[in-house]
C-alpha positions as CSV (number, residue, x, y, z in Angstrom):
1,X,0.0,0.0,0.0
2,X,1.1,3.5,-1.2
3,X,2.3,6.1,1.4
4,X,0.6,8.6,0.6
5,X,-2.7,7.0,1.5
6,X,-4.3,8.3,4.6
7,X,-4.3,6.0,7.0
8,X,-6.1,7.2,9.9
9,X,-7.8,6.1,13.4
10,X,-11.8,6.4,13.9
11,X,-11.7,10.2,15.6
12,X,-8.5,11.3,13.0
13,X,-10.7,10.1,10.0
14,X,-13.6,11.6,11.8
15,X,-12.5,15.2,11.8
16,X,-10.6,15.3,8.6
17,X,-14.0,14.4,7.1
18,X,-15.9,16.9,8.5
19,X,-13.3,19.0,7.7
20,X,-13.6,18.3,3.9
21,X,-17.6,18.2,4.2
22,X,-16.9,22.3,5.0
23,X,-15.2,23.1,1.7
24,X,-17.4,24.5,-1.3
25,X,-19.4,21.7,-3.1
26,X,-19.2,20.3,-5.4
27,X,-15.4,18.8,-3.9
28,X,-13.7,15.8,-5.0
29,X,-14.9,12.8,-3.8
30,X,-14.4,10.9,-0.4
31,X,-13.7,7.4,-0.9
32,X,-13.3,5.4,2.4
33,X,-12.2,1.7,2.8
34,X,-10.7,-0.2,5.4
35,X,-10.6,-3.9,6.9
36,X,-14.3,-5.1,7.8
37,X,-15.5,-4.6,11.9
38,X,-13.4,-1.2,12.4
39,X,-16.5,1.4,12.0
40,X,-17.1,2.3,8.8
41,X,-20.8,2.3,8.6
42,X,-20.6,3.8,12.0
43,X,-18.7,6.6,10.9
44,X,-21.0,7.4,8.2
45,X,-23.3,7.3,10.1
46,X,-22.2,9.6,13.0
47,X,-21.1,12.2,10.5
48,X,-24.5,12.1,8.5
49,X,-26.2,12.7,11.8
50,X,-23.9,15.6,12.3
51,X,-24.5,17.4,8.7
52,X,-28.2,17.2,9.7
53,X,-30.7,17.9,7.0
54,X,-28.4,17.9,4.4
55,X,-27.0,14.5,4.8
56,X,-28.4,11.8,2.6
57,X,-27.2,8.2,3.2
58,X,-28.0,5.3,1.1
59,X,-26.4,1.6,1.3
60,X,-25.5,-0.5,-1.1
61,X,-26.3,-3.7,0.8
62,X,-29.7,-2.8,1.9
63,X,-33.1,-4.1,0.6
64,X,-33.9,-1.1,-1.1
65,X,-30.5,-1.2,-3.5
66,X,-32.2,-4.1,-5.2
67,X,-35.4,-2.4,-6.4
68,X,-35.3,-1.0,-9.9
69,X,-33.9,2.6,-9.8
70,X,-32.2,3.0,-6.8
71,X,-28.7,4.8,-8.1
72,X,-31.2,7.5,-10.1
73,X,-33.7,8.3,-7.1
74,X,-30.4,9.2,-5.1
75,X,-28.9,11.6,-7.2
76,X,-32.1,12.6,-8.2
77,X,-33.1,13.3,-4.2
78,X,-29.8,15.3,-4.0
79,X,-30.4,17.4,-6.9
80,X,-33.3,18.4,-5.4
81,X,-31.8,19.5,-2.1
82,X,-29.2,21.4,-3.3
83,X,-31.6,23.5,-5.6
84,X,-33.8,23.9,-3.0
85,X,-30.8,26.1,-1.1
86,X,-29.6,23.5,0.9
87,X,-26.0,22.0,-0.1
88,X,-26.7,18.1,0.3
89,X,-24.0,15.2,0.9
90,X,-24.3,12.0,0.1
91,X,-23.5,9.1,2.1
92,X,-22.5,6.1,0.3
93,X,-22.5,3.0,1.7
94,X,-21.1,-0.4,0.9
95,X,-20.6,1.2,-2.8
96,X,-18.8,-1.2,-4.6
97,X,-21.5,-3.8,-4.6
98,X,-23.3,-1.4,-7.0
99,X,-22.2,-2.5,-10.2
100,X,-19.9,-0.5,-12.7
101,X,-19.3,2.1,-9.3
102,X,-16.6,3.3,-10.7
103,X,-17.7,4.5,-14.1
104,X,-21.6,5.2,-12.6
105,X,-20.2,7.5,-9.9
106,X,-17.8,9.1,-12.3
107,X,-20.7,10.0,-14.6
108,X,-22.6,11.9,-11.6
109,X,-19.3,13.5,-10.3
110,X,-18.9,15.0,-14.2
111,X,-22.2,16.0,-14.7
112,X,-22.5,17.9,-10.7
113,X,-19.2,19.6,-11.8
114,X,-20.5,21.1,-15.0
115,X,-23.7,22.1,-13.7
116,X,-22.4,23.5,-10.3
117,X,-24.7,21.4,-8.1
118,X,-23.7,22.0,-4.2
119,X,-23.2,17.6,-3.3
120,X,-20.6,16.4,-1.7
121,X,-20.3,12.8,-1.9
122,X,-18.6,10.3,0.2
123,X,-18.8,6.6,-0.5
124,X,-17.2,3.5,1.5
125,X,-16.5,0.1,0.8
126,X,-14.9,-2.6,2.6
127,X,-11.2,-3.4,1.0
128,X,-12.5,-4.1,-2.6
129,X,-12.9,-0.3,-3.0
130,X,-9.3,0.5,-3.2
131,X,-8.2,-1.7,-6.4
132,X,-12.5,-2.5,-8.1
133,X,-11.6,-2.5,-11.7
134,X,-11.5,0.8,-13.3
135,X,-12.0,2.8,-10.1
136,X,-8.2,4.5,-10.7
137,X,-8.9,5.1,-14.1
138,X,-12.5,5.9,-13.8
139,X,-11.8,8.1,-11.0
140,X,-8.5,9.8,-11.7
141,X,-8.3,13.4,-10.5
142,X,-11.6,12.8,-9.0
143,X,-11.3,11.3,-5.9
144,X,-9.2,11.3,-2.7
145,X,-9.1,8.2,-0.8
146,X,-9.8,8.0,3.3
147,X,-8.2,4.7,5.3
148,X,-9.9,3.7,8.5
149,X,-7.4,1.5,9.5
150,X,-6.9,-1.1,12.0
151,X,-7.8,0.2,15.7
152,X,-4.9,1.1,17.6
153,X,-4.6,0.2,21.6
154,X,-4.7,4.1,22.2
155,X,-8.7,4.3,20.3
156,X,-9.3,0.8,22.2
157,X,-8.6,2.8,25.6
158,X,-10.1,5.6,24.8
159,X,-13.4,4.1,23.7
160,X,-13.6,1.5,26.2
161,X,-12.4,3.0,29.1
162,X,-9.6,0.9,29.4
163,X,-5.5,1.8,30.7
164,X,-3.1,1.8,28.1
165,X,-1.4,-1.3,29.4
166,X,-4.3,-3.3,29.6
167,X,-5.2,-1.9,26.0
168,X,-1.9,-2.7,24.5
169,X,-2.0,-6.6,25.8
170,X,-5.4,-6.6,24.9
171,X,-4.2,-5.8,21.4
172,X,-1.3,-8.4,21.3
173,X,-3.6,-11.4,23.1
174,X,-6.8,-10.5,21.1
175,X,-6.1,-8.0,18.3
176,X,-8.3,-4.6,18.4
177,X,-11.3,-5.5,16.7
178,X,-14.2,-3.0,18.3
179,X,-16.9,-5.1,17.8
180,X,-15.2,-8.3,19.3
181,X,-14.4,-6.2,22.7
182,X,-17.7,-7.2,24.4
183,X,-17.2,-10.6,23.8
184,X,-13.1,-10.9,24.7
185,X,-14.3,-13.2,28.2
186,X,-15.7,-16.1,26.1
187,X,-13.3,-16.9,23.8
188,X,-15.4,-19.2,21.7
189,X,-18.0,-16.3,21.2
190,X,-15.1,-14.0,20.5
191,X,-13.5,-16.6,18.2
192,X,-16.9,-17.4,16.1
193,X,-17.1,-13.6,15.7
194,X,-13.7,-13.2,14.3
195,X,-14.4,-15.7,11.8
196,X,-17.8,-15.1,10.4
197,X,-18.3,-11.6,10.7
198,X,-14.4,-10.8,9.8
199,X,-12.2,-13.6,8.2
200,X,-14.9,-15.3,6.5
201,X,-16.3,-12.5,4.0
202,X,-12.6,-11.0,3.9
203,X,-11.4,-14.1,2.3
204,X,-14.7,-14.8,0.4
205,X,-16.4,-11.7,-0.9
206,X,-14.1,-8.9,-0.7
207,X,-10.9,-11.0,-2.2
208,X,-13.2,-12.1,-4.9
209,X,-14.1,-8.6,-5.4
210,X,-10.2,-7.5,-5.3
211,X,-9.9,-9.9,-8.6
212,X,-10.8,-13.0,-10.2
213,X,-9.4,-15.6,-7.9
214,X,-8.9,-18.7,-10.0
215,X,-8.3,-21.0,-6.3
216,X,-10.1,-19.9,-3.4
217,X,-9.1,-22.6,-1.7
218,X,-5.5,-22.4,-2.2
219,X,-5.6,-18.3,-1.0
220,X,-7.1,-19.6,2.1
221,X,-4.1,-22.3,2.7
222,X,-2.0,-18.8,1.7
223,X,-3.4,-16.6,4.4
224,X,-3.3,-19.9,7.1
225,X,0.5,-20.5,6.8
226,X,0.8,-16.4,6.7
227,X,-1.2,-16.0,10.1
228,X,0.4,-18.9,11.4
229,X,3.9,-17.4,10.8
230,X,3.8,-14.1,12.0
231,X,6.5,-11.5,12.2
232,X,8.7,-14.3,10.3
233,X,10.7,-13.7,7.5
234,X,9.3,-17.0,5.3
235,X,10.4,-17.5,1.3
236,X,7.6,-18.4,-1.6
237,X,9.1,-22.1,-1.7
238,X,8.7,-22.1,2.1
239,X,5.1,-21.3,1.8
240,X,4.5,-23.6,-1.2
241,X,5.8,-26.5,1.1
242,X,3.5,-26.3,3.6
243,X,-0.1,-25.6,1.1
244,X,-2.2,-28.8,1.1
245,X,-2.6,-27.9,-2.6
246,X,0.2,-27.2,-5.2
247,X,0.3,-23.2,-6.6
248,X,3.2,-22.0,-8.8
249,X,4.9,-18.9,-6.6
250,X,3.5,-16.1,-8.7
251,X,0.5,-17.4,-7.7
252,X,1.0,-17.7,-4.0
253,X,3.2,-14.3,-4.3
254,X,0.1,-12.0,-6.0
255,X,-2.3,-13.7,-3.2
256,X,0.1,-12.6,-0.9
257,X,-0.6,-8.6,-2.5
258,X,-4.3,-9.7,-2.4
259,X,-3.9,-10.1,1.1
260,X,-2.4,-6.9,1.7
261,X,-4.8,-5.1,-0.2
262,X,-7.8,-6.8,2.0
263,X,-5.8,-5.9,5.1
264,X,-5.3,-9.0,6.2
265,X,-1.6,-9.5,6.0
266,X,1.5,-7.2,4.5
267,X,4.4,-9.2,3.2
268,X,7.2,-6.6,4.2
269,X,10.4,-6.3,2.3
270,X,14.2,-6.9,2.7
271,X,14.9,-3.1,3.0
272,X,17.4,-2.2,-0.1
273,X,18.4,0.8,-1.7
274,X,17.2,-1.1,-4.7
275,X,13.4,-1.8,-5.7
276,X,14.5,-4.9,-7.3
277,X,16.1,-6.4,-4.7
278,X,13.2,-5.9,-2.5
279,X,11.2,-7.6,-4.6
280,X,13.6,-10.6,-5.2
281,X,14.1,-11.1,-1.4
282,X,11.3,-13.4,0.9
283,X,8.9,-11.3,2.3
284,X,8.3,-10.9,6.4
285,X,4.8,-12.0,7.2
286,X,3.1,-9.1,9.5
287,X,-0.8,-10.0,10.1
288,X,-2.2,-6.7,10.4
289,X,-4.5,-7.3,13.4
290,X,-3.3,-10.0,15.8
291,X,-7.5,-11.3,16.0
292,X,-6.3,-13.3,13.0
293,X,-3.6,-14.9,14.5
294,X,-5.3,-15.5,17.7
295,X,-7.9,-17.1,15.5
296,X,-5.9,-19.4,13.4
297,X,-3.5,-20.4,16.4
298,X,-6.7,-21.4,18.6
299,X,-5.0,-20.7,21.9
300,X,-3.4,-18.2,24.0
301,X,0.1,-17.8,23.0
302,X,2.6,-19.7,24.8
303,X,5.5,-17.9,26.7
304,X,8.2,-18.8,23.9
305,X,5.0,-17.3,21.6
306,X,4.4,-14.3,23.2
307,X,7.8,-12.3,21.7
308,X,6.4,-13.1,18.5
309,X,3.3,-11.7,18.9
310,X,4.1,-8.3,20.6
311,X,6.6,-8.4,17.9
312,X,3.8,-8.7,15.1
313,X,1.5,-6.3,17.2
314,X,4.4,-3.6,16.8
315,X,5.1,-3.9,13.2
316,X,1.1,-4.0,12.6
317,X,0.9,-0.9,14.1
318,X,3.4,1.0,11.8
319,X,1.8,-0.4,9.1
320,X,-1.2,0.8,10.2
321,X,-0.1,4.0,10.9
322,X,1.4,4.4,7.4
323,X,4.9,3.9,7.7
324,X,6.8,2.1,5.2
325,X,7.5,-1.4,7.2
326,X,10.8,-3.5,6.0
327,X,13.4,-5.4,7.3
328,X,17.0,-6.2,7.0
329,X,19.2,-9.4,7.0
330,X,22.7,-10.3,5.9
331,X,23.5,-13.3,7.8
332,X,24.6,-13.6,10.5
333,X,22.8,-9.8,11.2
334,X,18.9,-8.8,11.2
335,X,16.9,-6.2,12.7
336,X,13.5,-6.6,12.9
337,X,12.1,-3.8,11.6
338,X,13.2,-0.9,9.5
339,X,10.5,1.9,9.4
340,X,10.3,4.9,6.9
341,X,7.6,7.5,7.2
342,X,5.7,10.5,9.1
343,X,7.3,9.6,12.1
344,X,11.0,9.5,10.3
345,X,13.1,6.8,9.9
346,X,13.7,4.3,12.5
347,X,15.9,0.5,12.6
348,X,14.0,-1.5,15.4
349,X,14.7,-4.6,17.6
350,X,11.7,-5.9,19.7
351,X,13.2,-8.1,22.5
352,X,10.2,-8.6,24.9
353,X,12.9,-11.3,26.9
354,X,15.4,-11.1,28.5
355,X,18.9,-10.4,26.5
356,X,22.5,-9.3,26.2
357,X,24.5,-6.1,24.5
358,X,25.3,-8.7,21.7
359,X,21.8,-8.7,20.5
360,X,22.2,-5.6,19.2
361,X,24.9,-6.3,16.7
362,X,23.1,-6.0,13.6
363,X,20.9,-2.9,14.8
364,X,24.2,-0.8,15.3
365,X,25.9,-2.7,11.8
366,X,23.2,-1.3,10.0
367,X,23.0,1.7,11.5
368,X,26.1,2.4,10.9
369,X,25.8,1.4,7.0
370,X,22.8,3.4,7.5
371,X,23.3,6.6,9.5
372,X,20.2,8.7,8.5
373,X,18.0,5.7,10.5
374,X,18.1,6.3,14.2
375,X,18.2,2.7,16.4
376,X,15.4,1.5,18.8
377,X,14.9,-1.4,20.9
378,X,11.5,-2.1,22.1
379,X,11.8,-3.9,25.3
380,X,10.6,-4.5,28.5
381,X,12.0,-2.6,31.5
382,X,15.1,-4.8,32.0
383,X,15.7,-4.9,28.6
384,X,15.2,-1.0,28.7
385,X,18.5,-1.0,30.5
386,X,20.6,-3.1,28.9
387,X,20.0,-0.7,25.5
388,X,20.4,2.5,27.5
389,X,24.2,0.6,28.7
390,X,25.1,0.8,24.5
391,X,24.1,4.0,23.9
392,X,20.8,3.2,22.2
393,X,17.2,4.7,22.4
394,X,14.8,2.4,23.9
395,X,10.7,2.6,24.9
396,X,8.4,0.1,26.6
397,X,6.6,-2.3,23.6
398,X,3.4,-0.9,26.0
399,X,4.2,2.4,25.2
400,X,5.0,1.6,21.4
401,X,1.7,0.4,20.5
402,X,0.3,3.2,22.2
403,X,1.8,6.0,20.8
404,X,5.0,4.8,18.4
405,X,8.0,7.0,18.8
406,X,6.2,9.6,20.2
407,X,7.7,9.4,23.7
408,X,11.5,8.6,22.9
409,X,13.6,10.8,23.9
């Protein structure tokens, strides 16, 4: 996923969509996606209720879409309202289940522009939105394109009353998922939620929707091995080893993208100066909530787990956050995670154990290749010491996943 798409939190996407809602209409339209379960219907919603009488929200998946119709008596509703002195907006909804979106809403866009109609529009979609065929080139110049991402443990706090250390563990034990959170005491509820309202119609209807997928069943065995490998650096052949069913690797590499592009999993890069070595290197498997792994593992992790999952939880968040998530490796050196972004650009160990100065071999060897990326170890309180000993920033994986780099010094 590009960098310069706006990846935001519920409240940050919130107010920069109320902010854009207050520039003259006819503006360039909103276009909101995002994993399933994060909010955002909910966020329509909230902002329709706030624009009042001049909100008009329709869905996509409703009853109503299927009568004969239905795209005409919007736009025809709209028109109406914005003659009438009112500047109308309309909501949306699920709008890549309409068919030929793309070229339909392009048409209306066009046609509000030349006549100077006062609508805003804002449409969402589940993960299908970003890459539906045609919407780029349909769109182009038309559009600008809103990510609700993953929650963070600072929105889970904040929403749920919770402290930011029991927020962050939530995150790592049972991913951030708002709509799971009442049911995180029975784990078999929780679990069944997971799967049929989130993994379910993520790898059935919106991956269909991404493109034609020839072997369903072999993307599933794809994002199994990926969620059961996370935060591990794991080649194509690797993969292909463990499928029940045989795929060539350009298949299993563009499910892989397919996955990313649902935001299920991001295969992240060998950093290199050079694109093509990026590509040419095995990716490191992040799952970009850790609901899915809890899901697929079936269990609480284990303690020699539990590393691995604050690691994934840590890289998740980056990539959730926007940053540019790689890592590095030239036997025998690694570092775990090499960000580039808004908040600058950073080489990162997690150690959630304990461990010694030598650990930190390859984070300083790079760094040192390296010198405009700034080391950090994420660490637990001892560990915390042991980095400040070598000279090296360090900040509490707690603290990480609830604010980044915010807070080092």
């Amino acid at each position: 996923m590009a960098l310069d798409d706006f990846r935001l939190s519920f409240e940050e996407c919130r107010r920069l969509l109320l902010e854009r809602l207050r520039e003259p209409a006819p503006g360039r339209i909103v276009l909101l996606s995002g994993p399933r379960q994060v909010g955002k219907t909910t966020l329509l919603l909230n902002v329709a209720d706030e624009m009042g009488k001049s909100a008009l929200y329709a869905a996509a998946d409703s009853p109503e879409a299927a009568l004969p119709g239905f795209w005409d008596r919007i736009w025809i509703r709209a028109e109406e309202m914005a003659r009438s002195g009112k500047k109308a907006v309309v909501f949306l909804d699920e709008v890549h289940l309409v068919s030929d979106w793309a070229a339909k809403l392009k048409g209306v866009w066009d046609r509000l522009r030349r006549m100077k109609i006062p609508v805003h529009v804002v449409a969402t979609g589940s993960s299908a939105l970003r890459m539906a065929a045609g919407s780029r080139e349909s769109l182009a110049g038309r559009f600008e394109r809103l990510v609700l991402t993953h929650w963070s443990a600072t929105s889970l706090a904040t929403v749920f009353k919770l402290g930011g250390e029991e927020a962050a563990e939530l995150v790592v034990r049972q991913g951030s998922y708002p709509g799971a959170f009442g049911l995180r005491a029975d784990r078999g509820r929780w679990a069944a939620y997971v799967r049929d309202a989130i993994l379910e119609p993520a790898n059935g209807r919106d991956m269909m929707a991404l493109a034609p997928i020839r072997r369903p069943a072999l993307l599933r065995q794809v994002f199994g091995v990926a969620a059961s490998s996370p935060a591990q650096i794991v080649s194509l052949q690797k993969i292909q080893g463990q499928l029940q069913d045989p795929g060539a690797l350009e298949t299993i590499a563009h499910y892989l993208a397919l996955l990313e592009e649902a935001y299920l999993v991001a295969p992240c890069p060998k950093f290199s100066e050079k694109v093509s070595r990026r590509r040419a290197s095995p990716p490191k498997l992040v799952t970009l909530n850790n609901a899915l792994i809890a899901v697929v593992h079936g269990d609480e992790p284990t303690a020699s787990e539990w590393g691995v999952w604050v690691e994934n939880a840590c890289l998740a968040y980056a990539w959730n956050a926007g940053q540019r998530v790689s890592y590095w490796r030239e036997e025998p050196l690694e570092v775990d995670a090499i960000l580039e972004g808004s908040w600058g650009a950073w080489a990162i160990e997690v150690k959630t154990g304990r461990f010694e100065s030598s650990a930190m071999t390859g984070l300083l060897e790079f760094t040192r290749r390296h010198p405009r990326f700034r080391p950090l170890v994420i660490a637990s309180g001892a560990g915390q010491k042991v980095a400040a000993r070598a000279g090296i920033a360090s900040v509490r994986w707690e603290e990480f996943l609830l604010s980044g780099v915010a807070k080092v010094a």
